[in-house]
C-alpha positions as CSV (number, residue, x, y, z in Angstrom):
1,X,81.2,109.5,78.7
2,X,79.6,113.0,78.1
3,X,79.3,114.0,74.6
4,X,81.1,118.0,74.2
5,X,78.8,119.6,72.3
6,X,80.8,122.9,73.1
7,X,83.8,121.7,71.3
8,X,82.2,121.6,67.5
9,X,79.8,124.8,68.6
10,X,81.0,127.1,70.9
11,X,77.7,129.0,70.2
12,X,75.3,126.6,71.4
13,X,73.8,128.4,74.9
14,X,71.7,124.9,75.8
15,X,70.8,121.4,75.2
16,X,68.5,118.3,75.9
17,X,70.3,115.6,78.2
18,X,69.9,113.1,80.4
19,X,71.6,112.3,83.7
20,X,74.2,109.8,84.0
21,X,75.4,110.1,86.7
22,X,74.6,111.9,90.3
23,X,77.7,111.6,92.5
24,X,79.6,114.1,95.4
25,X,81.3,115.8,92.8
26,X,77.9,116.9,90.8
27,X,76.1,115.9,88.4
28,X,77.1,114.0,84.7
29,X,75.1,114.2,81.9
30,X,75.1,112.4,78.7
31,X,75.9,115.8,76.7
32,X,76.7,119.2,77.0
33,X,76.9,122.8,76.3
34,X,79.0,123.1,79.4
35,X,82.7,124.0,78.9
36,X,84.4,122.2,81.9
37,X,87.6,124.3,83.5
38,X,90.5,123.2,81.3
39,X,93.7,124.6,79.2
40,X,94.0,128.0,81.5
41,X,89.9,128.8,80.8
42,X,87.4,128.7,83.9
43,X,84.4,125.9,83.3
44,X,81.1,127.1,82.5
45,X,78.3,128.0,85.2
46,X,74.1,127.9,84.3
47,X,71.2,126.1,85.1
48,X,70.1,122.3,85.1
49,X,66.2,122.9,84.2
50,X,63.8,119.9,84.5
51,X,60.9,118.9,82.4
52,X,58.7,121.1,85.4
53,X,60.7,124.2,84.9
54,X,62.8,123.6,88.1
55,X,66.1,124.7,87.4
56,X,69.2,123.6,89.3
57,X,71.4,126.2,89.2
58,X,75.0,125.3,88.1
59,X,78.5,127.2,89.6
60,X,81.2,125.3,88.0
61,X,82.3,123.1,85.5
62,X,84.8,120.1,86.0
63,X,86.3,117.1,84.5
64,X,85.5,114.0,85.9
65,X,87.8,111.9,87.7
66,X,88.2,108.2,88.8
67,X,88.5,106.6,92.0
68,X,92.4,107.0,91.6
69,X,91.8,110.3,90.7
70,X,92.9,110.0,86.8
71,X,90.7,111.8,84.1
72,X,87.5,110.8,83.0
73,X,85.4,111.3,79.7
74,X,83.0,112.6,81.9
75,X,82.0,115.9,82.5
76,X,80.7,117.3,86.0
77,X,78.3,120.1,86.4
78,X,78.9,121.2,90.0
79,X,75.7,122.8,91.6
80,X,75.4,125.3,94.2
81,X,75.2,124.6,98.1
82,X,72.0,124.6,99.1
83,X,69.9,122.6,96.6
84,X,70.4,119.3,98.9
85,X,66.5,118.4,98.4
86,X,66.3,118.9,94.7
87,X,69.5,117.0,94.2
88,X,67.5,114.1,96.3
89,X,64.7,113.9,93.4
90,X,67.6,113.2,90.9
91,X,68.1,110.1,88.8
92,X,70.3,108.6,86.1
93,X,67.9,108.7,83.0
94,X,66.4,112.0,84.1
95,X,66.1,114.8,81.1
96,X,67.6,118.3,81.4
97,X,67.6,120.9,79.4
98,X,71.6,122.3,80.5
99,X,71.6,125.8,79.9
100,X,75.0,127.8,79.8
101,X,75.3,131.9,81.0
102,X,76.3,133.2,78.3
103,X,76.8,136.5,78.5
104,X,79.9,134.9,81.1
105,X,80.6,132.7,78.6
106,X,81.1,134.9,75.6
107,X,83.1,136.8,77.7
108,X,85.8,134.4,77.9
109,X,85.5,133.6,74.5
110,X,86.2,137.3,73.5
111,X,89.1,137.3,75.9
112,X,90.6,133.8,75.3
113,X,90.3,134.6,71.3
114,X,92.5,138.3,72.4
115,X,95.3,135.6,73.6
116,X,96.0,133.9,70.1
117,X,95.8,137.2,69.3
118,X,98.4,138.2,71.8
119,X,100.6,135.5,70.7
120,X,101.1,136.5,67.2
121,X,101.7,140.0,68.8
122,X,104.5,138.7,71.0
123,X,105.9,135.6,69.6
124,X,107.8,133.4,73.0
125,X,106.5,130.9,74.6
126,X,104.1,131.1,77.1
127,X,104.4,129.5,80.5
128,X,101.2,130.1,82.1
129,X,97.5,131.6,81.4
130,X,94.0,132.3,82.4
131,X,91.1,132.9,81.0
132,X,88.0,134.3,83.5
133,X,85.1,136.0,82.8
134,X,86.5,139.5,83.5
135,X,90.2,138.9,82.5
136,X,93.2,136.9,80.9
137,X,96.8,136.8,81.6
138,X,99.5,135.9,79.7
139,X,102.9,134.6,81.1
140,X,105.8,134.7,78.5
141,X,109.1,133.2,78.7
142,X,110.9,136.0,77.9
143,X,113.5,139.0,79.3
144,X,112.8,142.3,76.9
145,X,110.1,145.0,78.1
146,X,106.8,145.7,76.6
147,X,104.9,148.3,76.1
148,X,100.9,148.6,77.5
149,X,99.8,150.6,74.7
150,X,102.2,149.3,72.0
151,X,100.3,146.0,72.3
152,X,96.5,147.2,73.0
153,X,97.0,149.4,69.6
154,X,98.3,146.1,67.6
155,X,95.4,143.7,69.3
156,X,93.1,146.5,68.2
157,X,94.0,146.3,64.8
158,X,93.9,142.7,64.5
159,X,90.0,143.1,65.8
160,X,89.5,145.1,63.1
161,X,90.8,143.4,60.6
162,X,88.0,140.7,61.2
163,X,90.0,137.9,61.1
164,X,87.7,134.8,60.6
165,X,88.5,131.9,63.1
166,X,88.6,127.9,61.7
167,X,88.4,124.8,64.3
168,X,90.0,122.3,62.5
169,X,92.2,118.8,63.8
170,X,95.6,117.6,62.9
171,X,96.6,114.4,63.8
172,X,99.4,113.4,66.6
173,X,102.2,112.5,64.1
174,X,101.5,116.1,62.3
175,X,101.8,117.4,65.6
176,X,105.1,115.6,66.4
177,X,106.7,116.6,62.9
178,X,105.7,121.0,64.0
179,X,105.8,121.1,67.4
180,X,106.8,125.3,67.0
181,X,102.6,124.9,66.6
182,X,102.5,124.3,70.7
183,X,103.0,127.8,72.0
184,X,102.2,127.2,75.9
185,X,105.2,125.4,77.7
186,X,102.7,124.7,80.9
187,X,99.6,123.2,79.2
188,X,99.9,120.4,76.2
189,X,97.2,119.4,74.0
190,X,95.2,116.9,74.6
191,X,96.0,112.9,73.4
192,X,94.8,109.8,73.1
193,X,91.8,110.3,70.6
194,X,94.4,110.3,67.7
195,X,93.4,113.8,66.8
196,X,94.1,116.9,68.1
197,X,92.0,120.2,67.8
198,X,93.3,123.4,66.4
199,X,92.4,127.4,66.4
200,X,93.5,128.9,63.2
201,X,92.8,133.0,62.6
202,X,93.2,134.0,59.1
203,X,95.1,131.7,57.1
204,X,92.6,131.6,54.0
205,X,93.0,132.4,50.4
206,X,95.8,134.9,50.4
207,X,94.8,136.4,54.0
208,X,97.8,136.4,56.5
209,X,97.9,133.3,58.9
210,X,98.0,135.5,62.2
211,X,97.9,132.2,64.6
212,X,97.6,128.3,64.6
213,X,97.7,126.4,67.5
214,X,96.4,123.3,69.1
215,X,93.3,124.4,71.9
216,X,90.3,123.1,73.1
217,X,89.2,126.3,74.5
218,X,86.0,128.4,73.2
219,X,86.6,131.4,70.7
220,X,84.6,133.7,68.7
221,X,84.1,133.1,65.0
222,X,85.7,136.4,63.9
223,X,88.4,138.4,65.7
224,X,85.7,142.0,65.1
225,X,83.3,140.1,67.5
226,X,86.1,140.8,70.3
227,X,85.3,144.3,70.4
228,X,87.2,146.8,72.7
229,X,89.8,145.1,75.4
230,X,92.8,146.4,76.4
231,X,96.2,145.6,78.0
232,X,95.6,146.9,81.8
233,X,99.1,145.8,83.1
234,X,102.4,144.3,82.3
235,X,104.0,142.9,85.1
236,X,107.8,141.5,85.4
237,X,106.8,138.2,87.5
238,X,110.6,137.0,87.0
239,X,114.2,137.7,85.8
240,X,112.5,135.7,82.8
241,X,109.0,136.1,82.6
242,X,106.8,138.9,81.6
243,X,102.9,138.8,82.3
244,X,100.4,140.5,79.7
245,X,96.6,140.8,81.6
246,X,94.0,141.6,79.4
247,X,90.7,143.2,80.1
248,X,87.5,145.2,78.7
249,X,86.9,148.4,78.2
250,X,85.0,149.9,81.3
């Protein structure tokens, strides 16, 4: 089991660990700063350093997976080809120091914050998404138009606004008595732990509530940290579906 440091501090860039585990799919450790690919977001990439400097340098980020292939409570840091002889010297009980990019990594927090942001801007249901580095998408179950610049200029006032964001939990019985709070139709929360994380933005005092939904993604604290992104294209993908992609400034 690898402890997700990530998912109570998405600000944390690195961490002490040991290895657990050292298998063909990479390497476990006991805890992590590493946000493994999941819910539509790509997983984290860095470097494994070792108490001699040595850094082992890290390309992906993946849930573990059994024998059956069923999920894991591990998480797997997937190394780069060519570091067969350092992967050799490796060991369960070994300490790391994992260390995330995170200039990468805040980029997808920006962007992946700009699509709660999106929902509240158009409220369907979405039936796909993807959160990279460089851009997110959207897919909405819907049949009406939408304009580019319409929704930049309401995202951009929404940044503005500097929304805070609160990680919170609700359990799964609150979750079955509001399921409107499940806005994706292809990816469901999490169970099994008897809680279930949730993204609010605003919501506090008298502020407007702009979004509350469950996610286990990584977000910014406040929606003025996104800064400048855009709508770059809307695309009809079906006679009901309509695809918003998100990007930055150039």
């Amino acid at each position: 089991m690898t402890d997700d440091l990530f998912r109570q501090d998405a600000y944390l860039r690195e961490c002490s660990a040991h290895i657990t585990a050292v298998t063909e799919a990479g390497i476990v450790l006991d805890r992590t700063v590493f946000y493994p690919l999941g819910g539509g977001q790509a997983g984290d990439s860095g470097v494994l350093m070792l108490a001699d400097g040595t850094e082992l340098a890290i390309v992906d980020t993946r849930k573990g997976k059994d024998a059956e292939g069923n999920p894991t409570s591990d998480i797997v840091h997937v190394p780069a080809p060519g570091q067969e002889a350092l992967l050799a010297t490796l060991a369960p009980g070994t300490t790391v120091t994992a260390r995330i990019d995170w200039e990468r990594r805040h980029r997808m927090m920006r962007l992946h914050t700009t699509s709660h942001l999106l929902c509240h801007v158009v409220p369907q249901l979405v039936n796909g998404c993807s959160i990279t580095p460089d851009y997110a998408r959207l897919d909405f179950a819907m049949t009406d138009p939408l304009d580019k610049e319409q929704l930049t200029a309401a995202i951009a006032t929404l940044v503005a606004a500097a929304h805070p964001l609160t990680v919170a939990s609700i359990s799964d019985e609150e979750l079955d008595a509001n399921p409107a709070l499940v806005k994706s139709m292809s990816v469901q929360p999490p169970r099994g732990t008897g809680r279930i994380r949730t993204i609010r933005i605003g919501g506090e005092g008298d502020a407007p509530l702009i979004d509350l939904q469950p996610c286990g993604g990584t977000h910014v604290a406040n929606t003025a940290e996104i800064g400048a992104i855009v709508v770059t294209k809307i695309e009809k993908k079906s006679a009901t579906t309509r695809r918003v992609v998100l990007g930055f400034v150039p």
